[in-house]
DRENDO-1510 file (C-alpha; in Angstrom, 1 decimal, always signed):
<recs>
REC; n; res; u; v; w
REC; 1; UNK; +64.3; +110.8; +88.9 .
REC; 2; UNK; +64.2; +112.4; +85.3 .
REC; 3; UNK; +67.0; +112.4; +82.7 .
REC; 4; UNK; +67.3; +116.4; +83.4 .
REC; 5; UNK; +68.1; +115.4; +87.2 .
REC; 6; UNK; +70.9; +112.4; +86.0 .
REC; 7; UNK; +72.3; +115.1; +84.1 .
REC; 8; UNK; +73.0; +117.2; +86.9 .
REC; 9; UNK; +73.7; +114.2; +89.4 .
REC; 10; UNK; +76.5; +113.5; +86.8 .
REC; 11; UNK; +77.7; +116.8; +86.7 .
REC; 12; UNK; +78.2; +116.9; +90.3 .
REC; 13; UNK; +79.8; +113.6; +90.8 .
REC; 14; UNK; +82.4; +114.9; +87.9 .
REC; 15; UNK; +83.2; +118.5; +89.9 .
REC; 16; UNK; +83.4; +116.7; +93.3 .
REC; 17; UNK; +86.1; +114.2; +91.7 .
REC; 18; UNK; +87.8; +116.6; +90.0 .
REC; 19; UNK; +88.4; +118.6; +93.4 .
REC; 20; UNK; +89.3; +115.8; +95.3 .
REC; 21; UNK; +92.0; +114.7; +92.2 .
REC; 22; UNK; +92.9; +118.2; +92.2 .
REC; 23; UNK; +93.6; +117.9; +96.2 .
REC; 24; UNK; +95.4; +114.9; +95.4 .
REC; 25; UNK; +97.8; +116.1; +92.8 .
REC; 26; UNK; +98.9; +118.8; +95.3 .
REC; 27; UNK; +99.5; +116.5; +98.4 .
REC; 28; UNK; +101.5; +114.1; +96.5 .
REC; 29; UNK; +103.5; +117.2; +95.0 .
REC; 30; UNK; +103.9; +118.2; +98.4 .
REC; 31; UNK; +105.1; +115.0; +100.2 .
REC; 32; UNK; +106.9; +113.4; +97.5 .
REC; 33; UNK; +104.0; +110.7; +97.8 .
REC; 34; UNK; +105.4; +107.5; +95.9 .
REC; 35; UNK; +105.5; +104.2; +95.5 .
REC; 36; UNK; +108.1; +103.5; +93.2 .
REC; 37; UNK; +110.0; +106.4; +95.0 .
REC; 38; UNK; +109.4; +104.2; +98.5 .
REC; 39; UNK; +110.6; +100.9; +96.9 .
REC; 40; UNK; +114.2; +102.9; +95.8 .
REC; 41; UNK; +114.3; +104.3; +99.3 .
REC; 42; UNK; +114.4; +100.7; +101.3 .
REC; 43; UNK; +116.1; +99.3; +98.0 .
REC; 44; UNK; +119.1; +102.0; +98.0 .
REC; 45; UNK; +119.1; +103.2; +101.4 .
REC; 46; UNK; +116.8; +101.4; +103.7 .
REC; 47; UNK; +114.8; +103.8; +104.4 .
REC; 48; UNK; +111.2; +103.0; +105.0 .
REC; 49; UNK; +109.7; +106.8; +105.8 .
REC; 50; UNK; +107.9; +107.4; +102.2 .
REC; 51; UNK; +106.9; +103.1; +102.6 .
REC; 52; UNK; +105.3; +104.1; +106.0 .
REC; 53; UNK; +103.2; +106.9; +103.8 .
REC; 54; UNK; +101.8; +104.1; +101.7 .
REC; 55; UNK; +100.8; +102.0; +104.7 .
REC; 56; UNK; +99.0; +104.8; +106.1 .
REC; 57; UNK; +97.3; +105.9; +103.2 .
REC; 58; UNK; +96.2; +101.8; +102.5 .
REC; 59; UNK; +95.3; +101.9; +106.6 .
REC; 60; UNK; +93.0; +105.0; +106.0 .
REC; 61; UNK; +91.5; +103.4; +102.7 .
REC; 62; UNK; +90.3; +100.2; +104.6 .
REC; 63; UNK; +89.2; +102.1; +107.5 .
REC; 64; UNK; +87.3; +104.5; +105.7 .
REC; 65; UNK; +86.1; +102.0; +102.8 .
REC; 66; UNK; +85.0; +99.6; +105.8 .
REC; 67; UNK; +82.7; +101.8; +107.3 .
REC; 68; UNK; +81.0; +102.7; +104.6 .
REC; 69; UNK; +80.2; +99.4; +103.8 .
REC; 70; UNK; +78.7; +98.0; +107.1 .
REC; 71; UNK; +76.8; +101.9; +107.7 .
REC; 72; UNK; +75.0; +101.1; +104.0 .
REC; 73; UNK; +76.2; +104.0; +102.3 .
REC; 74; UNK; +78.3; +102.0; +99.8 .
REC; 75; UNK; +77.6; +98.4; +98.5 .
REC; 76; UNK; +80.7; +96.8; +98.7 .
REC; 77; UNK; +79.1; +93.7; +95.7 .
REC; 78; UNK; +79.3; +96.7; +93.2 .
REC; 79; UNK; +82.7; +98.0; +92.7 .
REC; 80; UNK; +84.8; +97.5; +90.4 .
REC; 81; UNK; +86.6; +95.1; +91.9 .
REC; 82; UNK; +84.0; +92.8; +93.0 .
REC; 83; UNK; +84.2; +89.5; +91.4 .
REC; 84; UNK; +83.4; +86.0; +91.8 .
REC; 85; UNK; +86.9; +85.5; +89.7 .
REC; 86; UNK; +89.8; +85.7; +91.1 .
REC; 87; UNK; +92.4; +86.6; +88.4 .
REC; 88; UNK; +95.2; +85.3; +90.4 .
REC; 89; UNK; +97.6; +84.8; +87.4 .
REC; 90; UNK; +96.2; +88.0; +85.3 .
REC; 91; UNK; +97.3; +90.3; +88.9 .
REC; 92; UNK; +100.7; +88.3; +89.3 .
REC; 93; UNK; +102.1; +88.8; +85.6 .
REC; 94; UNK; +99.8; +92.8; +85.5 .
REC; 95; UNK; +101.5; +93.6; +87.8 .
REC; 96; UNK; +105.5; +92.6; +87.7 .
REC; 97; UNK; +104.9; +94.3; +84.7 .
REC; 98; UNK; +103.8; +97.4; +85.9 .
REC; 99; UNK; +106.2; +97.5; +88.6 .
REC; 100; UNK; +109.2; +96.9; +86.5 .
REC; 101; UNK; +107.8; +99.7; +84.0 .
REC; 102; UNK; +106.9; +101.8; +86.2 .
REC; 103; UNK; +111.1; +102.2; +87.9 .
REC; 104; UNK; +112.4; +102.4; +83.9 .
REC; 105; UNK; +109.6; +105.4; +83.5 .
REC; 106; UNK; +110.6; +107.1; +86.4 .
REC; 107; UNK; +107.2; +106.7; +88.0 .
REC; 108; UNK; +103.9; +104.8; +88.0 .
REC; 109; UNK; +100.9; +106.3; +86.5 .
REC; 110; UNK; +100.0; +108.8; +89.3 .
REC; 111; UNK; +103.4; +110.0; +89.8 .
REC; 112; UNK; +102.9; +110.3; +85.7 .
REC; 113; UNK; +100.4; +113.2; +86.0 .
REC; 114; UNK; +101.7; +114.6; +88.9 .
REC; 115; UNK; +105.7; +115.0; +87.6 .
REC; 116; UNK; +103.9; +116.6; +84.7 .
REC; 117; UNK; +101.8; +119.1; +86.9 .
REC; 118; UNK; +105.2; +120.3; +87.8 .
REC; 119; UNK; +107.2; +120.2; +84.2 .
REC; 120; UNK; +108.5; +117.2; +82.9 .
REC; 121; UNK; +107.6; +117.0; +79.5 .
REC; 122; UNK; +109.1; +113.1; +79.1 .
REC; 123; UNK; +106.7; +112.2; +81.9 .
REC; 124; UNK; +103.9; +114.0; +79.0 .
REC; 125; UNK; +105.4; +111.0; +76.8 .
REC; 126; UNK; +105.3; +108.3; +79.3 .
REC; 127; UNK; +101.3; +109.4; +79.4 .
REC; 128; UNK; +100.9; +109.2; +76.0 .
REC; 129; UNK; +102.5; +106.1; +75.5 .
REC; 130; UNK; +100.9; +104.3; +78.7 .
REC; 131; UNK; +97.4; +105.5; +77.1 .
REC; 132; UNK; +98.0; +103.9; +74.1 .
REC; 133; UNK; +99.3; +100.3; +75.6 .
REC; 134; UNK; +96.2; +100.9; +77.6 .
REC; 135; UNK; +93.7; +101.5; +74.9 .
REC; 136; UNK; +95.5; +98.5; +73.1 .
REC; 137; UNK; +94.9; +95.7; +75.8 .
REC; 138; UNK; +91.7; +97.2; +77.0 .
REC; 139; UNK; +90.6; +96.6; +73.2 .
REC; 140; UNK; +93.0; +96.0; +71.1 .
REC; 141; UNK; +96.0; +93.9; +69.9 .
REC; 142; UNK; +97.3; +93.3; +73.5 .
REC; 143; UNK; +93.8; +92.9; +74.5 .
REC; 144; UNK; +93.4; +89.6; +72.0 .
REC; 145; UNK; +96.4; +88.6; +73.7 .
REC; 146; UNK; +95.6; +89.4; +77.6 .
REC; 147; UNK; +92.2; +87.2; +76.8 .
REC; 148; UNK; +93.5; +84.5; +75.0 .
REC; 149; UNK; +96.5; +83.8; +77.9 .
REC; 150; UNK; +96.6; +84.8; +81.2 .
REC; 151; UNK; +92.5; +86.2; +81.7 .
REC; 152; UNK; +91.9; +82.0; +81.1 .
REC; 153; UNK; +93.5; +81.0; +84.0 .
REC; 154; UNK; +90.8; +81.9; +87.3 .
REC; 155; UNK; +89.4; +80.4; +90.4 .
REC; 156; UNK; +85.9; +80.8; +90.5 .
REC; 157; UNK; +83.9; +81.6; +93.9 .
REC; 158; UNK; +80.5; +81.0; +94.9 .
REC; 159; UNK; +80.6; +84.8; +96.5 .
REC; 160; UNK; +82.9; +87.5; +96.1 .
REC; 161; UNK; +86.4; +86.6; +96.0 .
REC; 162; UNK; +87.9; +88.9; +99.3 .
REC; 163; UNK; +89.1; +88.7; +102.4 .
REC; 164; UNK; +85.7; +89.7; +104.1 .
REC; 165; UNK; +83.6; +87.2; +101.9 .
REC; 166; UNK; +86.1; +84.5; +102.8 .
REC; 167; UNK; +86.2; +86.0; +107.0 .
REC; 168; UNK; +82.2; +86.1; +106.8 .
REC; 169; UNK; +82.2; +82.5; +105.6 .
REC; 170; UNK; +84.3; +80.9; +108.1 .
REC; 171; UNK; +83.1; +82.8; +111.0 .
REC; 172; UNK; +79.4; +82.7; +110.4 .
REC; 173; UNK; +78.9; +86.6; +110.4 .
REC; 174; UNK; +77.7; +89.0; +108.1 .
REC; 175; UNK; +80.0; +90.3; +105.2 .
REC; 176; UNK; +79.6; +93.9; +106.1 .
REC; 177; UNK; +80.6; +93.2; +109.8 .
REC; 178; UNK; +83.5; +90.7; +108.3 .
REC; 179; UNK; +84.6; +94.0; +106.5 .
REC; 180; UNK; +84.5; +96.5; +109.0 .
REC; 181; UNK; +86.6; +94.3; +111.6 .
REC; 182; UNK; +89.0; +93.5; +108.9 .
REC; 183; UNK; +89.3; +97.2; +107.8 .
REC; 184; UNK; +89.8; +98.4; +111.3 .
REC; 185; UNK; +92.1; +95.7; +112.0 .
REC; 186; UNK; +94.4; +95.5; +109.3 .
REC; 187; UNK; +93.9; +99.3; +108.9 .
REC; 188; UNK; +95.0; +100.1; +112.4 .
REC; 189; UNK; +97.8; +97.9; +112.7 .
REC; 190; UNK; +99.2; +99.5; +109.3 .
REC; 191; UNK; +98.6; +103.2; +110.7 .
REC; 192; UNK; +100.2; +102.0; +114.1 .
REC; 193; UNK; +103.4; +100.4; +111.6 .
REC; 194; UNK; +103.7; +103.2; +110.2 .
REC; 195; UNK; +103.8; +105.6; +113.2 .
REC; 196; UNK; +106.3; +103.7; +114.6 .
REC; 197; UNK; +109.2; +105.6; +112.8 .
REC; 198; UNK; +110.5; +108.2; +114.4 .
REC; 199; UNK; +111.6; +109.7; +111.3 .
REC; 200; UNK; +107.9; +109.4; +109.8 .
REC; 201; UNK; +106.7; +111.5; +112.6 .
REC; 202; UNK; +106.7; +114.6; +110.8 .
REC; 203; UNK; +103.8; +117.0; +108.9 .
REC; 204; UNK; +104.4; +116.1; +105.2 .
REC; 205; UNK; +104.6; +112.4; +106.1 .
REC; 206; UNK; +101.4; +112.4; +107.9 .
REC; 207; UNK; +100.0; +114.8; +105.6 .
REC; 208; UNK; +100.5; +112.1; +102.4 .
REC; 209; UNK; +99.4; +109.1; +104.4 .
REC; 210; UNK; +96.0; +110.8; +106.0 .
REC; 211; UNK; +95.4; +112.7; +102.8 .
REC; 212; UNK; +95.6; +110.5; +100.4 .
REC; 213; UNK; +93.9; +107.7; +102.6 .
REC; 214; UNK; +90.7; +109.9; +102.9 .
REC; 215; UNK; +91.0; +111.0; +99.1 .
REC; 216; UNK; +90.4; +107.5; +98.4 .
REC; 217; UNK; +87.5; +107.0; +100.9 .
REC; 218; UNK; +86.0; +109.9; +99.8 .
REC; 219; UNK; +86.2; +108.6; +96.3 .
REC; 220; UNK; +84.0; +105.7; +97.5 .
REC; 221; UNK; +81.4; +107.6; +98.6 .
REC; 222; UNK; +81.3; +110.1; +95.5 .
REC; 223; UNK; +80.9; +107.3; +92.8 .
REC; 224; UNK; +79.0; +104.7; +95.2 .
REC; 225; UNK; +76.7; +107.1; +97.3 .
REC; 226; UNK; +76.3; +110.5; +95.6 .
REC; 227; UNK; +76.7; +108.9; +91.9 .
REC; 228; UNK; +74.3; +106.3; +92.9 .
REC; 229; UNK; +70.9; +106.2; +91.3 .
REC; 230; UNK; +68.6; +102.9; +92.3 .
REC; 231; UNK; +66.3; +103.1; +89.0 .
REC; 232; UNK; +67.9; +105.0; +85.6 .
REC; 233; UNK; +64.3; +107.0; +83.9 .
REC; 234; UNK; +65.8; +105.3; +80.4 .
REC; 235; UNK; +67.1; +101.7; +81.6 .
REC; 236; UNK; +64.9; +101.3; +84.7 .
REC; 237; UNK; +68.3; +99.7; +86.1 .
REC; 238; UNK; +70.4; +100.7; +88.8 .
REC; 239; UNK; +73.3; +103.2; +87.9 .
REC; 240; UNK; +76.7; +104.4; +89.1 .
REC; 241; UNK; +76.8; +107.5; +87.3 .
REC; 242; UNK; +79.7; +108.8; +85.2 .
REC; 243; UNK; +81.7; +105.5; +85.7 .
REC; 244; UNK; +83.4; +103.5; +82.7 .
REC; 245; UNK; +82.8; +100.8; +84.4 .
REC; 246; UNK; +79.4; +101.2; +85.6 .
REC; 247; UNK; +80.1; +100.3; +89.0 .
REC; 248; UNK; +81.5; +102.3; +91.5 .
REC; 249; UNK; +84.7; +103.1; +91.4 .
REC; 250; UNK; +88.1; +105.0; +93.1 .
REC; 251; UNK; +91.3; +106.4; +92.0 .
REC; 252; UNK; +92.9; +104.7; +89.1 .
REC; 253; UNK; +95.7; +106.2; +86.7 .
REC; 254; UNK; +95.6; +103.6; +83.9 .
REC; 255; UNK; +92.7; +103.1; +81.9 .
REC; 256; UNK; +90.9; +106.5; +83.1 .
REC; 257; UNK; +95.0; +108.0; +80.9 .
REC; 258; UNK; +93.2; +105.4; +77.9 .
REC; 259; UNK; +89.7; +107.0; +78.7 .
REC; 260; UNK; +91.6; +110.3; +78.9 .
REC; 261; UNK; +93.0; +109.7; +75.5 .
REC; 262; UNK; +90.0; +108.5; +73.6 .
REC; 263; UNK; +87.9; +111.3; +75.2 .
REC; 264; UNK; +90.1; +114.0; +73.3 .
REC; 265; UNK; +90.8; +112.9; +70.3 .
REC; 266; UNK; +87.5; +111.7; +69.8 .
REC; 267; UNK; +86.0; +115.0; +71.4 .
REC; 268; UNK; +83.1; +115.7; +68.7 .
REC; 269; UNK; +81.5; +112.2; +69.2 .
REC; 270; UNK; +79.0; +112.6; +71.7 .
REC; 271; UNK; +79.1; +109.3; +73.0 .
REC; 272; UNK; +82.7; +110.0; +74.6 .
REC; 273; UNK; +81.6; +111.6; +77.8 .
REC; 274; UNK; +83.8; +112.6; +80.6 .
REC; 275; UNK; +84.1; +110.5; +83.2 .
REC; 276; UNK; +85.5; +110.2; +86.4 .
REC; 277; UNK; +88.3; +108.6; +85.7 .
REC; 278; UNK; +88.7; +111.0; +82.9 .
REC; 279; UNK; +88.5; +114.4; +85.8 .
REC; 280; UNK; +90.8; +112.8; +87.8 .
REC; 281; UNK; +93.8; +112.6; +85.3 .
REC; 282; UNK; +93.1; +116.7; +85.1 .
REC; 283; UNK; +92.5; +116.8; +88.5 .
REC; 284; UNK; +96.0; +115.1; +89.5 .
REC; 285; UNK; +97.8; +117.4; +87.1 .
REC; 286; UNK; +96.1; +120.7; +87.6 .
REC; 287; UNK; +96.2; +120.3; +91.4 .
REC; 288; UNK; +100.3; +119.5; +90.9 .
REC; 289; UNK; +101.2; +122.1; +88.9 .
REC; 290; UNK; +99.1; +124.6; +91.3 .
REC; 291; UNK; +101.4; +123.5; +93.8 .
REC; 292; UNK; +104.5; +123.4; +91.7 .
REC; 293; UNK; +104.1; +127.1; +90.2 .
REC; 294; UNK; +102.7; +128.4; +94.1 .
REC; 295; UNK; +106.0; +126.7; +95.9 .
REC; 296; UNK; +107.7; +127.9; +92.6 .
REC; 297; UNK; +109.4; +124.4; +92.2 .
REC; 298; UNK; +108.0; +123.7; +88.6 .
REC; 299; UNK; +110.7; +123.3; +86.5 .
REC; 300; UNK; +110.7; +121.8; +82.8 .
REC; 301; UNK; +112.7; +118.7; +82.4 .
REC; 302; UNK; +113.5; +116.6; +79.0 .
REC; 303; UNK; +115.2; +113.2; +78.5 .
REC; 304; UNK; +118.8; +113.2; +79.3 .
REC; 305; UNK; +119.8; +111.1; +76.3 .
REC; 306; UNK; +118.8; +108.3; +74.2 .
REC; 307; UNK; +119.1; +105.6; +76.3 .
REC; 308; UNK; +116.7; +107.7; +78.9 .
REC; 309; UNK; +114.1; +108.0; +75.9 .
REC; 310; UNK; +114.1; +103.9; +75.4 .
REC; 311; UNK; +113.9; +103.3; +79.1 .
REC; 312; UNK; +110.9; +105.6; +79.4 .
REC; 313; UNK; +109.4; +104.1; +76.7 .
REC; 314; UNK; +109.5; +100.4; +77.5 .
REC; 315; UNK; +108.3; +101.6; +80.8 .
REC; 316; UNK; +105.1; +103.0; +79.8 .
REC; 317; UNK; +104.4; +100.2; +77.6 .
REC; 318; UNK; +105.1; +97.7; +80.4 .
REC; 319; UNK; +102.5; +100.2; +82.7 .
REC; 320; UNK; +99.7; +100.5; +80.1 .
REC; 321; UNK; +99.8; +96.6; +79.6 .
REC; 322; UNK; +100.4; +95.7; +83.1 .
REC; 323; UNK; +98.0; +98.0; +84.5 .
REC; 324; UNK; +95.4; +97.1; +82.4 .
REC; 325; UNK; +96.0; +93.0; +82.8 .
REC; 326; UNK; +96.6; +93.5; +86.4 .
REC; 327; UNK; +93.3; +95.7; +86.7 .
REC; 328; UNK; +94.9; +98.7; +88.1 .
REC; 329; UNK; +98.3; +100.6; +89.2 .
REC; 330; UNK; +99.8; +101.6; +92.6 .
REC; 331; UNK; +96.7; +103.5; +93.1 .
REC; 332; UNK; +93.8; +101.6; +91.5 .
REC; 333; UNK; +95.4; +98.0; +93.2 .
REC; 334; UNK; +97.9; +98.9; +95.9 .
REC; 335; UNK; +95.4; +101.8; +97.4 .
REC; 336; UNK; +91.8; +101.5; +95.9 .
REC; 337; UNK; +91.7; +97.9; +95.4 .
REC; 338; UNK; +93.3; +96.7; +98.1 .
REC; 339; UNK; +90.9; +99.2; +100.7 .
REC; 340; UNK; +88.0; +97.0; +99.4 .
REC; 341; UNK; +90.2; +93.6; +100.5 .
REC; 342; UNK; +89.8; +92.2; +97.2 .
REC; 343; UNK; +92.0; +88.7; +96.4 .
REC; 344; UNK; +92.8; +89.5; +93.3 .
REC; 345; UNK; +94.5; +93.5; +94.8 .
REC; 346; UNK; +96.5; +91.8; +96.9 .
REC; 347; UNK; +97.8; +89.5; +94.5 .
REC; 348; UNK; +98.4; +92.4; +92.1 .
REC; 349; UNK; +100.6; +94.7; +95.1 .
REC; 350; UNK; +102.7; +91.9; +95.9 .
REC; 351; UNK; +103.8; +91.7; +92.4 .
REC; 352; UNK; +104.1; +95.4; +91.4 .
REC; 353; UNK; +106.8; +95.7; +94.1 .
REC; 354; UNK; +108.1; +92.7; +93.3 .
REC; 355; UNK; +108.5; +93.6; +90.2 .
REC; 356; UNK; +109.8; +97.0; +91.4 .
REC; 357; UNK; +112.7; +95.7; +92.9 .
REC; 358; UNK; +113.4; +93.4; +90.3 .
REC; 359; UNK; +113.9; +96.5; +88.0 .
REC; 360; UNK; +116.1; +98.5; +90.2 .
REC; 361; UNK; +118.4; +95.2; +90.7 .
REC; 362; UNK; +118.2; +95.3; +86.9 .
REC; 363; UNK; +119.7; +99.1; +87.0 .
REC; 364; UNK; +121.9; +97.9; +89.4 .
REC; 365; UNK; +123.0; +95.2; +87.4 .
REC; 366; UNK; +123.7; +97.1; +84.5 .
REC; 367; UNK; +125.4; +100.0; +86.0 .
REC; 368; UNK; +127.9; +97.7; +87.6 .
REC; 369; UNK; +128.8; +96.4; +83.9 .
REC; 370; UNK; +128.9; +99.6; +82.6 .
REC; 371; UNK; +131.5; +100.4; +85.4 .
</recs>
């Protein structure tokens, strides 16, 4: 393969992310897609209809990522969040973090792009600010800190540290296999749970948990199949093309804002490039704001007050520090992660939404002073 033909490769992997971010943004506009949003529903109501989405879309993810393990497309050893460290305490304090922030801002990083596809210009704030408290613990100030504390404290594996590694070990089969029966199990039985309500039953609801399932499986295969390319003509190394990681990667909506960030204001420096993390912030918004502006729902919204401003802010420094400790945000842990069956994405989901709940007892908490 010749430079001239990376080029291109990378060009395609960048439009074929960008559509499916764009496809994205519009189903979550659509459906209401969130997590945050599901937490306040069993929280404040009990309702578990947009919960049910999520468990779908997380069934789909493992199904999908599963198969394309064990059929060779993908290697499951080379994504992003394959390690022989499990960052147990890193996930557990990322992501209370991020889920507290992400209640106070209204949203988590996905629901970010998307709420400002469709006019809220304080959500264009919270996506500034999260960018920066990314950039800052990715390498910065926060980053000195995240290293020096909670990054030092690991368990170290002789093998990838996931559920299929740990399956494959115990029962003596390969990990590809190990994968695929996990995926289809645990995938399956959350497709089945979320079925299950009668109230989820409905287009939109299936719409948000199939979509953005296979968004994410089709992720995989863009940036570990396509994007692939076994010998680079300048490194003689193995590539995943337009990555920031260099592995393969999915959705993810908190470094890729940081990369988003960088990447324009440091536009004339050719070694920013785009990325795909960097298309699939556009895609997310663009794809929203199509919807908004065709359903005519876009509507412009600002803060309500001061206090809304300093809740909005804390949050998306919580999310940008958070998501970068925990490796990842509702989307890059609770859906991408997590559909690869990594130890450390489960660690990092349980605590987002504990965290999320912790927040809106918080609100509750203070509202009942205030009254």
């Amino acid at each position: 393969m010749q430079v001239s033909d990376i080029s291109l490769l990378s060009t395609q992997v960048l439009w074929v992310s960008f559509c499916l971010a764009l496809v994205f943004g519009a189903i979550v506009q659509r459906t209401h897609f969130c997590t945050m949003g599901a937490v306040s529903d069993i929280v404040n109501m009990s309702d578990w209809t947009r919960m049910r989405q999520w468990g779908m879309a997380i069934g789909v993810a493992m199904i999908g990522f599963g198969v394309l393990a064990y059929t060779g497309l993908i290697d499951p050893t080379k994504t992003i969040h394959a390690s022989n460290r499990w960052i147990w305490l890193s996930a557990l304090v990322g992501g209370a973090m991020f889920g507290f922030g992400m209640v106070l801002a209204s949203g988590c990083g996905s629901k970010t792009l998307v709420r400002i596809g469709g006019g809220s210009l304080k959500s264009l704030v919270v996506m500034v600010v999260m960018g920066v408290s990314a950039f800052a613990t990715l390498k910065g100030i926060t980053a000195v800190l995240r290293v020096e504390t909670v990054d030092r404290v690991t368990i170290d594996f002789a093998t990838t540290a996931s559920l299929s590694q740990w399956v494959s070990m115990a029962l003596g089969i390969q990990p590809a296999l190990a994968g695929l029966l996990l995926g289809l199990g645990l995938g399956a039985g959350l497709i089945v749970w979320a079925l299950m309500g009668a109230e989820f039953r409905r287009a939109d609801n299936l719409l948000a948990g199939l979509g953005v399932g296979a968004v994410i499986a089709a992720m995989w295969w863009v940036t570990g199949h396509l994007g692939f390319v076994a010998e680079h003509p300048d490194t003689l190394q193995e590539t995943f093309v337009a990555t920031n990681s260099g592995r393969s990667e999915a959705m993810s909506f908190v470094a890729p804002i940081a990369y988003t960030l960088d990447w324009l204001m440091f536009f004339s420096d050719k070694s920013k490039v785009l990325t795909v993390g960097i298309v699939s912030v556009v895609g997310v918004i663009v794809g929203s704001a199509l919807h908004a502006l065709a359903m005519r729902t876009f509507r412009w919204e600002g803060f309500g007050g001061t206090e809304d401003v300093a809740n909005h802010l804390v949050g998306a420094v919580l999310m940008g520090v958070g998501g970068v400790t925990a490796m990842g945000c509702t989307i890059g842990q609770g859906l991408s992660g997590i559909s690869t069956l990594s130890a450390t994405s489960f660690v990092a989901v349980a605590a987002i939404l504990a965290g999320a709940v912790a927040a809106f007892k918080y609100q509750m908490w203070r509202l009942d002073r205030m009254g």
